[in-house]
C-alpha positions in Angstrom: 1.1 38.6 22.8 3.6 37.4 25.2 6.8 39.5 25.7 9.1 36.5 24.7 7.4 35.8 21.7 9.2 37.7 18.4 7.9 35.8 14.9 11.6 36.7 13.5 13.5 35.3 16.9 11.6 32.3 16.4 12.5 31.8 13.3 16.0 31.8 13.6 16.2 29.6 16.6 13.7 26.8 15.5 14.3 26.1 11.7 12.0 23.2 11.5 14.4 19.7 10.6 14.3 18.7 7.2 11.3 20.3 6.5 10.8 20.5 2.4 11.4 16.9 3.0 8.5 16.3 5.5 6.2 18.6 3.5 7.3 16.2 0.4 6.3 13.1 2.5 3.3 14.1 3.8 1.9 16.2 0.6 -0.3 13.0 -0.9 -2.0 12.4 2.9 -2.8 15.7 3.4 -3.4 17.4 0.0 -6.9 15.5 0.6 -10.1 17.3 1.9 -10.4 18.6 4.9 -7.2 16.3 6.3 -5.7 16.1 10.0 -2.5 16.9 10.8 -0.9 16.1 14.3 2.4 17.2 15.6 3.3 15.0 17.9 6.1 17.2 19.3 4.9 20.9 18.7 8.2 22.8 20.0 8.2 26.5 18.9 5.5 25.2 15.9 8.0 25.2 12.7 6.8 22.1 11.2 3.2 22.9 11.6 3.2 26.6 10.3 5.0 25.0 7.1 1.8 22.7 7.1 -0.6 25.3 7.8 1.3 27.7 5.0 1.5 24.5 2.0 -1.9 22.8 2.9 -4.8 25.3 3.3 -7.6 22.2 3.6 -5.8 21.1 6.9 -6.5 21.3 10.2 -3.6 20.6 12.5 -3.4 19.5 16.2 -0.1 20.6 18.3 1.2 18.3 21.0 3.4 19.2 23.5 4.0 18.6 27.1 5.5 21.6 27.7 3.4 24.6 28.4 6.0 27.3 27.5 6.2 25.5 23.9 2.7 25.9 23.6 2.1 29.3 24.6 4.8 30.2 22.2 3.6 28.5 19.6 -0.2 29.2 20.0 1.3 33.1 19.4 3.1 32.0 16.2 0.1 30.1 14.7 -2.3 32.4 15.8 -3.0 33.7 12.2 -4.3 30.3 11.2 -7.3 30.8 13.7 -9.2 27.5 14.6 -6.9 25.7 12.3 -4.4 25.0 14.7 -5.7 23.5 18.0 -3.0 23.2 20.9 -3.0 19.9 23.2 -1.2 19.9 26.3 0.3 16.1 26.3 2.5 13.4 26.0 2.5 12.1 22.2 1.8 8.3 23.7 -1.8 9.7 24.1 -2.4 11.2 20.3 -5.5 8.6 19.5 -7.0 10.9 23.3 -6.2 13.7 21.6 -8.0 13.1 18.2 -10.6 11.7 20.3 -11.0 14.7 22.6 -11.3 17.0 19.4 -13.6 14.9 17.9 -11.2 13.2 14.9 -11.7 9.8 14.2 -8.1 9.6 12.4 -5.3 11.5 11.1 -4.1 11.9 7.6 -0.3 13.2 8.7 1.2 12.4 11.7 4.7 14.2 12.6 7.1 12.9 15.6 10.0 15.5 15.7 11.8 13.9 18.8 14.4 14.9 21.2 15.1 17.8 22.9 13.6 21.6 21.2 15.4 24.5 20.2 13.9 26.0 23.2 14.7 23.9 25.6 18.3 24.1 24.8 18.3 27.6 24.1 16.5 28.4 27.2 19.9 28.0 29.6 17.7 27.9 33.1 16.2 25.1 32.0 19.7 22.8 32.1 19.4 21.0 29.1 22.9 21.7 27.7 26.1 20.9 29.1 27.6 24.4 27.1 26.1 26.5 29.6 25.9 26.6 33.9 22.5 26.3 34.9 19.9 24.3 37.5 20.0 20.8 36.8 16.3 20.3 36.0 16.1 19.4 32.0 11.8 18.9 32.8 10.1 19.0 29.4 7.2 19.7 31.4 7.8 22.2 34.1 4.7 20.7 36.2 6.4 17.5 36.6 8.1 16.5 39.5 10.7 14.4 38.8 14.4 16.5 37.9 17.2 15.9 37.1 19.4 17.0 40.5 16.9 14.3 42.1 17.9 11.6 40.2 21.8 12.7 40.8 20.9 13.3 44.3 19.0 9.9 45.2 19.2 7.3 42.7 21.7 4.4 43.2 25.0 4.0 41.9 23.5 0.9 40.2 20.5 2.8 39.0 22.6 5.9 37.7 25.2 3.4 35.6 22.3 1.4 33.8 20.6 4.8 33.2 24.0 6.1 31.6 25.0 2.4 30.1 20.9 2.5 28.5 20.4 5.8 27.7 23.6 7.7 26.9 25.6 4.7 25.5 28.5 6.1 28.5 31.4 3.5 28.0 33.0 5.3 31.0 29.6 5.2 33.2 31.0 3.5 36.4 34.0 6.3 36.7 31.5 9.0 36.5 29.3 7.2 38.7 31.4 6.9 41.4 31.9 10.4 40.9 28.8 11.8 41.0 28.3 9.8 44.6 31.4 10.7 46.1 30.6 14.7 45.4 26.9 14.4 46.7 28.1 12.9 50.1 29.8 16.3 50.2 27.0 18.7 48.8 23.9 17.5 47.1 24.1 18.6 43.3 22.3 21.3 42.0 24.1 22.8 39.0 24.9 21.7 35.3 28.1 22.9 35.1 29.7 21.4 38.0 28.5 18.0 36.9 30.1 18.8 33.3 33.6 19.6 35.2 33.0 16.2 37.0 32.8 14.5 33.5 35.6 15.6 32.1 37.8 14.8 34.8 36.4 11.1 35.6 37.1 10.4 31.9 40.4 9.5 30.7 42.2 12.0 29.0 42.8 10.4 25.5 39.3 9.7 25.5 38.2 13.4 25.5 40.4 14.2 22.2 37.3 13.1 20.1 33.5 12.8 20.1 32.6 16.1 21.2 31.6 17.5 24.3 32.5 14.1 26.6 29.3 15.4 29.0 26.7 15.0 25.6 26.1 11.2 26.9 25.7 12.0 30.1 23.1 14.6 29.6 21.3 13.1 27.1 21.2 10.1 29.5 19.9 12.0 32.4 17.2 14.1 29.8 15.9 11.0 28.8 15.3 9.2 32.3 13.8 12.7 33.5 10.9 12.8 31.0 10.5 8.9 30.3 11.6 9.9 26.7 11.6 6.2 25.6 8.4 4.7 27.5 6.7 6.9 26.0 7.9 6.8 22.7 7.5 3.0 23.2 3.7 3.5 23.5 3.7 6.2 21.0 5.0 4.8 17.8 2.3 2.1 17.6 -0.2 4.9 18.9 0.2 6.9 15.6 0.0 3.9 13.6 -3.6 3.4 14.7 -4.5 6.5 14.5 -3.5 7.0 11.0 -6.3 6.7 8.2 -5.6 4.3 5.3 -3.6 6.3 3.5 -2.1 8.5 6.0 1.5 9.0 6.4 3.7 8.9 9.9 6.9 10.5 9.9 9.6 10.1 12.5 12.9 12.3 13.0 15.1 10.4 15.6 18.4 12.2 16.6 19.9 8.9 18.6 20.7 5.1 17.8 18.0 4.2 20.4 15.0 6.5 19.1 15.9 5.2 15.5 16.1 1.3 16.6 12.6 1.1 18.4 11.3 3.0 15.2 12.6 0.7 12.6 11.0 -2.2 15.2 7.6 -0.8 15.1 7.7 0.0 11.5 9.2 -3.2 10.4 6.2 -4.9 12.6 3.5 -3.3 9.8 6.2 -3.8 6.5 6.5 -7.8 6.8 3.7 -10.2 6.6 3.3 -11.8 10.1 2.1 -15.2 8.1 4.0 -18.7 8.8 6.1 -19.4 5.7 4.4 -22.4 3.7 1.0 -21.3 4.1 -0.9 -21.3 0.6 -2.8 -18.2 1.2 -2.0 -15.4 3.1 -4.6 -14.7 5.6 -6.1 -11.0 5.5 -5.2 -11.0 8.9 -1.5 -11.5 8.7 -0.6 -9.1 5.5 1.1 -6.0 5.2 -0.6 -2.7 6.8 2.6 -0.5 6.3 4.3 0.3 3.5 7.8 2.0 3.6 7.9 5.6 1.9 11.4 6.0 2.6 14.7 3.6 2.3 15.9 3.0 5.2 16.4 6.0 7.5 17.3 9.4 5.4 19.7 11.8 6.8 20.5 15.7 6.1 22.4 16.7 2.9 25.4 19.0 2.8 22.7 22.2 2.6 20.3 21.2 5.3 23.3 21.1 7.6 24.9 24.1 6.5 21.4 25.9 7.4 21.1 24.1 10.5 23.7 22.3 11.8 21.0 20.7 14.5 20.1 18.4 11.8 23.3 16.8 11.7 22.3 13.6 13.5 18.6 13.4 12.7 17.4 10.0 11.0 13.8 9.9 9.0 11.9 7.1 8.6 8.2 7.2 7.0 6.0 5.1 6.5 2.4 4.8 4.7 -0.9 3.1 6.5 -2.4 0.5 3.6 -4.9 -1.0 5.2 -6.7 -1.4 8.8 -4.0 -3.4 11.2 -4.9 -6.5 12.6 -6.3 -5.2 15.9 -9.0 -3.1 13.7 -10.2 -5.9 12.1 -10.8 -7.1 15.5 -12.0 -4.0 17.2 -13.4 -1.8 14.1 -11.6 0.3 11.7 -10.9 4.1 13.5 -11.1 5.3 9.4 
């Protein structure tokens, strides 16, 4: 067993989000014989061992681009033996995945998105702005691409869309300008001299509320590192074809833009694509979704008093009621 892997530790520092609410969700798709469970974003394995633990006919896959997460969480869910099966991936390649394992669909799909208790706990990796570290916020430590490279050679036009798109920065040309006039002096390489850089290109009265004024910032630069949203973009309607009819996808978004191209794709499956006026709805152009929740659910008062992480997360489900469109085409997966 690894020598950074304690079952207890790992408890305490990933309480899965929300998840007697998940295991609610999900129960009806998986409480059927010998179901598939993927988790599209494995972490330290929370979710999943609460799966494993409720749903003894279940056989879950673990997706995760990071390799750390996986070794971790292979040790955690070792006791389930061949029940758990770890994939080292992006989610945007789940119906691979099933493929490669020799699933033709899932029953229960889980996206849990956003950054892990891991990654932020693990301070070298420089995913939070509370503590001085390299800036290289990698999900997956084999990828090129960190973050001191996109402070160190993207343009100042690049760098204010990226903080405009991504971290919703009202103050991104300030910080911008910034961030280039200190790299003409010394290349940036650490977290926390980019956080003192924040706080003093925003305006004062600005920095009275909304938290730590570097969280945009960050979560910006996070986000542009890993390709968060492109591949979240090719995810979302990913798990919906992988899902059998009567499977259930699950989303947990933690920020507007995660939630917004969730409620897209979902609403894409919830509304009959048929011109109004036509006498008879063509099979083709009916329903395939079915909302399972209104609307997106948030945390109550004792989910975030257990773990205050949870505070901004937003759940959407959804249920799979019939082959989409393009498996009518191409030939149902289920």
């Amino acid at each position: 067993m690894s020598e950074f892997f304690d079952e207890s530790t790992a408890s305490r520092k990933h309480l899965p989000v929300l998840r007697d609410r998940c295991l609610e969700l999900l129960r009806p798709a998986l409480e059927r014989p010998n179901a598939v469970y993927v988790d599209c974003t494995l972490g330290m394995g929370g979710h999943t061992k609460a799966v494993l633990e409720t749903f003894d006919n279940v056989i879950a896959l673990g997706i995760d681009r990071d390799p750390q997460a996986l070794e971790l969480a292979g040790e955690r869910l070792a006791p389930f033996g061949n029940r758990f099966i770890p994939v080292h991936t992006t989610y945007d390649r789940i119906l691979d995945a099933l493929d490669d394992h020799g699933f033709r669909a899932a029953d229960g799909v889980l996206m849990d998105l956003g950054v892990s208790s891991l990654q932020i706990d693990e301070r070298e990796r420089g995913f939070s702005y509370s503590h001085d570290a390299p800036l290289d916020m990698r999900m997956d430590s084999t990828a090129e691409l960190t973050a001191a490279e996109v402070l160190n050679t993207y343009s100042a036009h690049e760098l204010i869309t990226i903080l405009r798109q991504y971290g919703e920065e009202r103050f991104a040309p300030r910080i911008v300008r910034a961030i280039i006039a200190r790299r003409e002096q010394t290349p940036w390489t650490r977290s926390g001299e980019l956080v003192e850089l924040i706080r003093d290109a925003i305006p004062a009265a600005a920095r009275k509320t909304g938290g730590n004024p570097a969280k945009r910032t960050f979560q910006a630069l996070r986000i542009e590192v890993n390709g968060e949203l492109e591949v979240l973009r090719d995810a979302l309607p990913a798990a919906v074809e992988a899902l059998s009819v009567g499977g259930r996808l699950l989303v947990e978004s933690y920020h507007s833009l995660e939630d917004r191209m969730t409620k897209q794709e979902f609403a894409r499956g919830i509304t009959s694509s048929a011109p109004p006026g036509l006498p008879v709805e063509p099979e083709t152009h009916k329903p395939y979704l079915s909302a399972i929740t209104r609307g997106a659910e948030k945390a109550d008062s004792e989910e975030l008093e257990r773990n205050p992480r949870s505070a901004s997360v937003r759940l959407r489900a959804i249920e799979r009621l019939r082959p989409t469109p393009e498996h009518m085409k191409n030939g149902d997966r289920t």
